[in-house]
N, C-alpha and C positions, 0 to 999 in steps of 0.2 A: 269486379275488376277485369281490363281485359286481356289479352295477351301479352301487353307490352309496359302494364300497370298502371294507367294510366284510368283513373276515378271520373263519375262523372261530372265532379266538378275541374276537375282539368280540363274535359273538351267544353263545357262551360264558357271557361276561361279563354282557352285557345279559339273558339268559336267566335265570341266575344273579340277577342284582339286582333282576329287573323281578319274580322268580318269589317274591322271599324278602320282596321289599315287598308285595304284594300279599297273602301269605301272613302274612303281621306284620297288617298290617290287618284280615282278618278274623277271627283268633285274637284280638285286643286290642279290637275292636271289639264280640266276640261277649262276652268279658268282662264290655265295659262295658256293653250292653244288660243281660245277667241283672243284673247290682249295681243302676242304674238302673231295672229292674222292681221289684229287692225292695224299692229306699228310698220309691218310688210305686205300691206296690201298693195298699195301704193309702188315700190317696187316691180311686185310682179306683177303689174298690169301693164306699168311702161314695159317690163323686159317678156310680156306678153308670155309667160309661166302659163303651159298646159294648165289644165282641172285635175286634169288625172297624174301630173309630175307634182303639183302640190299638195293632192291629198297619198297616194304612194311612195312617191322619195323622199319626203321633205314630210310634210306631219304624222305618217306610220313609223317616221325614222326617229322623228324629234320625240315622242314618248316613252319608248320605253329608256330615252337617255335623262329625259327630267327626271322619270321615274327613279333611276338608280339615285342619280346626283342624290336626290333630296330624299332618301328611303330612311336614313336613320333620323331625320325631321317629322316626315310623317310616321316615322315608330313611335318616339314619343310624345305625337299627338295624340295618337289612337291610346295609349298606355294613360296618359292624362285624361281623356274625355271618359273612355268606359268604364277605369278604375275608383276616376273621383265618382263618376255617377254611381258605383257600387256602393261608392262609401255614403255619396249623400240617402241611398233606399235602405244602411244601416246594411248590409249584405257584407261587408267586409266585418261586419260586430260578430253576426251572428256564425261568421264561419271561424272566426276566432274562439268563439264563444263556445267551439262545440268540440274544441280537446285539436283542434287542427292551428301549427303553430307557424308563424311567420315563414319563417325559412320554408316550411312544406309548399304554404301557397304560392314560392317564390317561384316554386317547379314552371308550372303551366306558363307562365310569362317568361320563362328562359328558353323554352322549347319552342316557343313561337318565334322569338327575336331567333332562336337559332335557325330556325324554317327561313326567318325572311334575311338573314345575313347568306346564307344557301346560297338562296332564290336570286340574292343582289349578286353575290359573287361570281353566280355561274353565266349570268345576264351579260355581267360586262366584260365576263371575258368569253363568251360563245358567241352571243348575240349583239352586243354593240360595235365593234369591231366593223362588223359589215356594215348592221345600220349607221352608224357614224361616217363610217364612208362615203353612202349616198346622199346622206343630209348634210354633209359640205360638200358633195360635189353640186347641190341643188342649190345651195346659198352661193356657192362663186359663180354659176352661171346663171343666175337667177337675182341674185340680192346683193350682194357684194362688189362695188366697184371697182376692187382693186381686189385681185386675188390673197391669201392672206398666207404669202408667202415670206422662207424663212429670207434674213438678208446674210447676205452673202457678201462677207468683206474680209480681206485678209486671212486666205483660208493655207494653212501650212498643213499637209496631211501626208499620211506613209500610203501609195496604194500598191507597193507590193515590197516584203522585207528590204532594207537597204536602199529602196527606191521612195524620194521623196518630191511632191511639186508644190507649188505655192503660187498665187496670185492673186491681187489686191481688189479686185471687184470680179464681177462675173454678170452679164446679160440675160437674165431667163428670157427675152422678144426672139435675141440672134446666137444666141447659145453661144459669147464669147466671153474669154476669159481674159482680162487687160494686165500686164507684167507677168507674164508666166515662165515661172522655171521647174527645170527638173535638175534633180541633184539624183548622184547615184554613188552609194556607196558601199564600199567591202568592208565588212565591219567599221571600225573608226577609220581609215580613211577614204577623204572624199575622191574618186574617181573619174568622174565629170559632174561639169555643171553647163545646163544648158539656159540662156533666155531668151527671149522674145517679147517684142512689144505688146503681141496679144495671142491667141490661137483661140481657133476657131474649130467647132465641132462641125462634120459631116456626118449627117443624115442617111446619106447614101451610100458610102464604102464604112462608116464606122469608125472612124481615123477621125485625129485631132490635125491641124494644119498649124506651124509656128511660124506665124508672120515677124519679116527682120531679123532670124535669131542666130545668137551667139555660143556655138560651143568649144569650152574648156577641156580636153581632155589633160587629168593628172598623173604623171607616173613621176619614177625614181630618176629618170633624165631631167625634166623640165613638164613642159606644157603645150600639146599641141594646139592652135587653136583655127576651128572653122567657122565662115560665116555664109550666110544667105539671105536670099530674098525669102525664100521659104520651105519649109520642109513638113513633111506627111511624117506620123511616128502614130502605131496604137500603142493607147492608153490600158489600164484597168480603170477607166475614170469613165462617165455619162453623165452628160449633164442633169440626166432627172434625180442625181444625189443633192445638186443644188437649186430644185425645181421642187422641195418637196413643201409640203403646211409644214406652219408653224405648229401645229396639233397634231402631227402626222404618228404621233404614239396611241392619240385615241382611236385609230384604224386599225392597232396592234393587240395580240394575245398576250399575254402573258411569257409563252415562250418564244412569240414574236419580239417582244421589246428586249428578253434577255439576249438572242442572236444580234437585235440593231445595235446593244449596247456594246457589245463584243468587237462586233465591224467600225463602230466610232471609235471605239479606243485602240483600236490595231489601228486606226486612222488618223489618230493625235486630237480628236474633234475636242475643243474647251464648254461644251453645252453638253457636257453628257449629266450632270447633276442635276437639268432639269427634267432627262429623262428615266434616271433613278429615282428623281419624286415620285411621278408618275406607277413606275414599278412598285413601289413599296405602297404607296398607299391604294393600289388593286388590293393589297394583301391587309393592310390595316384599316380600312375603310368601314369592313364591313363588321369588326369588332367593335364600330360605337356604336350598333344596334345595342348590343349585351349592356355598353355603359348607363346609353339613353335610355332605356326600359326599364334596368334599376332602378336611376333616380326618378323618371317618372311613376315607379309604382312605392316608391318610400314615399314621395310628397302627397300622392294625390289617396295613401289608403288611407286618411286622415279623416274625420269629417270634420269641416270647421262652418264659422257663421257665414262665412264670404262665400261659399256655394263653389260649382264646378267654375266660375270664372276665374277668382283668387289661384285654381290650381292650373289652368294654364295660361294664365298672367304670369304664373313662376315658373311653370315650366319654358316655354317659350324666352325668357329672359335665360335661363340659363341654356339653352340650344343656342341660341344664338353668337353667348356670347363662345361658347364652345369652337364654333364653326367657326367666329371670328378669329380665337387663337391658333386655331388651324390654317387658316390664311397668311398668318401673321410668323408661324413658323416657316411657313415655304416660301414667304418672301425672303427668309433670312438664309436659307437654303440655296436660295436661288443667287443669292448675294455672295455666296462663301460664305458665310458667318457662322453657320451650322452645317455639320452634314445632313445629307440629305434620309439617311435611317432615323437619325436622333429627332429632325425636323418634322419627318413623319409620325412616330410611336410617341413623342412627349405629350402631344394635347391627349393621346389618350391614357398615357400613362397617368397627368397629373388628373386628369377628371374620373379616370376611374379610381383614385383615391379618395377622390371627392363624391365620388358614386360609395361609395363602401363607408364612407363617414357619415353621410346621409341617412343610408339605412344601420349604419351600428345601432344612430341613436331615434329614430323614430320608433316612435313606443309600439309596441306589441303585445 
């Protein structure tokens, strides 16, 4: 045994799962790149995409983000193929057979899923962040016809306590915003209100300009009111707040997205529960390793007449539909219909019951 107690049949194990993940990953990955080249090839030949922007920004960048996506699919794959194959050479009898009991063998297969949930956690919150960045800024300038920006309609937001503005469309071409007011107020009462037909950002002094506009001032007299053709006023506003991706959280850390969500909601923003998904399932994500490597090793330490294929014809049916209920909650999330905690932790909650009823009853 060696310092950390760990038998030779654990690195065995671990060798075996660590060697056949790993090995799933870039066979499945090397796939997905060629298919992904030929469906954008075509693109970047018209938008005439360097060699060296396509293979540096864009497919250095696109791997290790397939990788993460798909790491608890390819866990238990790898858990199905070298598991069932133990059990079809009878290697799962005979370690049974030697006073070493189910739960023991469960070790080595929980400390690899724990290795690669690690491995995926630390990936997409150090590493993807950046690369994610470069691989959509290579697809808008490169693939993407139309930027894949968020829209921007009827935006009511606080950008400094008591101070509120609002306007029904906004221009990312000419950075203007159409019906624009500003409201200002001391506690509950409103103080002024200003509008405009539109305002227009400057580039060069940093000022907003309010074309046509109208202001109210409120006190305990009455109502003074001003008009113009036009007036200069700084904001806490820039237009690149409504310039940003619609994906613009996959470019964030972890305690990046916790600060954006903090700024949205001191900001009144109503999308912030798409960016709570997001948040929570960084964190829940990488626990369907532990689920999927269970069931994969309940089903496949079997040996039955159907061979290694019967085990991941089953395994792969239940991934799938996994991942499908996982889709299926964050649409309802995104809907209001569920929060977006509950929307994330259910699918693993309900399949890690289903994981543990699995292995209660497969024989040992």
């Amino acid at each position: 045994m060696n310092k950390i107690g760990l038998k030779k049949l654990d690195l065995y194990i671990i060798k075996k799962f660590l060697g056949t993940f790993f090995y799933s990953i870039l066979l499945i990955v090397s796939i997905a790149v060629i298919f992904d080249l030929a469906e954008k090839l075509d693109n970047f030949m018209d938008r005439e995409a360097p060699l060296r922007a396509i293979v540096f920004d864009y497919y250095l960048n696109f791997i290790p983000y397939f990788a993460v996506l798909f790491s608890p699919l390819f866990t238990f794959i790898s858990v199905i193929y070298f598991t069932s194959k133990m059990a079809y050479n009878s290697e799962i009898i005979a370690i049974l057979s030697n006073g070493i009991s189910f739960r023991r063998l469960l070790r080595p297969y929980l400390i690899s899923a724990a290795i690669i949930a690690a491995f995926s956690f630390l990936l997409s919150d150090l590493v993807l962040p950046v690369s994610n960045e470069k691989r959509l800024d290579f697809e808008e300038r490169y693939y993407r016809s139309q930027p894949a920006r968020a829209n921007v309609r009827n935006v009511h937001k606080q950008i400094l306590p008591g101070v509120y503005i609002y306007f029904s469309s906004f221009s990312h071409s000419s950075n203007i915003a159409y019906y624009f007011s500003i409201e200002e107020f001391d506690g509950n009462r409103l103080v002024s209100k200003t509008t405009s037909d539109y305002a227009s950002y400057d580039t060069t002094s940093n000022k907003w300009t309010l074309r046509q506009y109208v202001t109210r001032h409120y006190n305990p007299d009455g109502q003074r009111i001003d008009r113009g053709i036009s007036i200069d006023t700084t904001l806490n506003l820039h237009p690149s707040e409504f310039n940003r991706r619609e994906s613009i959280v996959e470019t964030m850390s972890l305690r990046q997205i916790d600060e954006f969500i903090e700024q949205q909601r001191m900001q009144g923003a109503d999308n912030i529960d798409f960016y709570l998904i997001e948040r929570y399932s960084r964190i829940s994500f990488p626990f369907s390793t532990f689920i999927l490597t269970l069931i994969g090793m309940s089903l496949s330490s079997r040996k039955v007449r159907e061979g290694t294929g019967f085990h991941i014809g089953l395994g792969l049916l239940l991934s799938f539909s996994y991942i499908l209920f996982m889709r299926f909650t964050t649409m309802f999330a995104v809907s209001g219909l569920l929060s977006p905690p509950v929307a994330v932790w259910l699918p693993n909650i309900i399949y890690a019951v289903i994981a543990y009823l699995i292995y209660r009853f497969t024989p040992k």
